[in-house]
C-alpha positions in Angstrom: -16.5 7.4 2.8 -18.3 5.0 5.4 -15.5 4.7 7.3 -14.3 8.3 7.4 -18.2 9.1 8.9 -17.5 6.1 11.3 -14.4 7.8 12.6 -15.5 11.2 12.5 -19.1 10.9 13.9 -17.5 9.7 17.5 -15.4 12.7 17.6 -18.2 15.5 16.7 -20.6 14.0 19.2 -17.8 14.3 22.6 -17.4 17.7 20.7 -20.6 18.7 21.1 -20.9 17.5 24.9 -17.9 19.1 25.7 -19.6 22.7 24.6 -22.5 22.6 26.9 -21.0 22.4 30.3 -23.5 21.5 33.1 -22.6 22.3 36.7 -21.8 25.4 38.9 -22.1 29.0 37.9 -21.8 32.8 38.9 -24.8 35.1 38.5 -23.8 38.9 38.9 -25.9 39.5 41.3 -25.0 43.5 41.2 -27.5 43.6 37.8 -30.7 45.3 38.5 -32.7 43.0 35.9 -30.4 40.1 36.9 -32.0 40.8 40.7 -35.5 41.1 39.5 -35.4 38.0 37.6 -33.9 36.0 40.2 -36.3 37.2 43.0 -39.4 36.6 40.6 -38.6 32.9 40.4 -37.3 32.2 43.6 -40.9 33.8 45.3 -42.9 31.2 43.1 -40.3 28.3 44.6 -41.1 28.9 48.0 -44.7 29.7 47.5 -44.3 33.5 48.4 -45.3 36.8 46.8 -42.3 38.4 47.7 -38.8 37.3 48.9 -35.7 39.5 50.3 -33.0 37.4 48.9 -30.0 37.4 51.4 -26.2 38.5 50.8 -24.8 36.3 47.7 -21.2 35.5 45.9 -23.4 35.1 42.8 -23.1 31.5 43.0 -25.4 30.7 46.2 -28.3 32.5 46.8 -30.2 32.1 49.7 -34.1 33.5 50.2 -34.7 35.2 53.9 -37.0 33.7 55.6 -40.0 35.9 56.5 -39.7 38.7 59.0 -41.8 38.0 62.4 -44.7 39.1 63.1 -45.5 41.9 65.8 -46.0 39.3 68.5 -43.5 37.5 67.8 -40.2 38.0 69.3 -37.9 35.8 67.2 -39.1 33.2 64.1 -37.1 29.2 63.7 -37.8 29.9 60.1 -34.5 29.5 58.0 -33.0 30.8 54.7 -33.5 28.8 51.7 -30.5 28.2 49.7 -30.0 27.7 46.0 -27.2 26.8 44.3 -26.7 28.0 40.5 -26.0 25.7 37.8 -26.4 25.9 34.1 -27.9 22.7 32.5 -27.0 23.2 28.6 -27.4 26.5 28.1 -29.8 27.5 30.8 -29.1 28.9 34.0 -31.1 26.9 36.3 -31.1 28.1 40.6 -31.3 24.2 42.0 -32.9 24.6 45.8 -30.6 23.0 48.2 -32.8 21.1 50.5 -34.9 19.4 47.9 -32.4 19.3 45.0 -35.2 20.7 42.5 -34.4 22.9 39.7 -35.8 26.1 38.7 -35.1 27.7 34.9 -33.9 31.2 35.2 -35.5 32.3 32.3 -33.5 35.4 30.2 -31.2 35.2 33.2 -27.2 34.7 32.1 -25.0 32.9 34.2 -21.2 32.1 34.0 -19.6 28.5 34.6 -17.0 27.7 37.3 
């Protein structure tokens, strides 16, 4: 009986790693709710109260930067991107520049 929990055990733990895939994933970005949520955590990443999130395949998102002031006649400011990734089972937006991730919370995302 030892031995046949020996030989097993092995097998149901790569089993169990091999259900929770961790790397790139698709959001559907055409969701209302899925927008909302998105937006909502990506504004507290940057710092920001509101953020107009740029054009996105679902599996990049990139934040606009601010719009410029009326006197100013252009900005250097760039878009922030994020790259989505699920980590277990959570969907998790992972900011480009500084490799930190963010928990989409009630978010569902697709692996790639």
């Amino acid at each position: 009986m030892t031995r046949l929990v020996l030989i097993a055990l092995p097998l149901l733990l790569s089993a169990c790693q091999t259900l929770a895939h961790d790397g790139s994933a698709r959001l559907d970005m055409g969701d209302p709710a899925t927008r909302s949520a998105v937006a909502a955590v990506l504004a507290d990443a940057v710092g920001r109260a509101q953020v107009e999130l740029g054009p996105s395949d679902g599996a990049v998102i990139t934040v606009l930067p601010p719009k410029p002031g009326p006197y100013e006649t252009n900005s250097p400011a760039m878009p922030i991107r994020f790259d989505i990734e699920t980590r277990g089972e959570t969907c998790v937006a992972v900011r480009h520049d500084t490799g930190r991730a963010y928990p989409l919370p009630g978010v569902t995302c697709k692996a790639e």
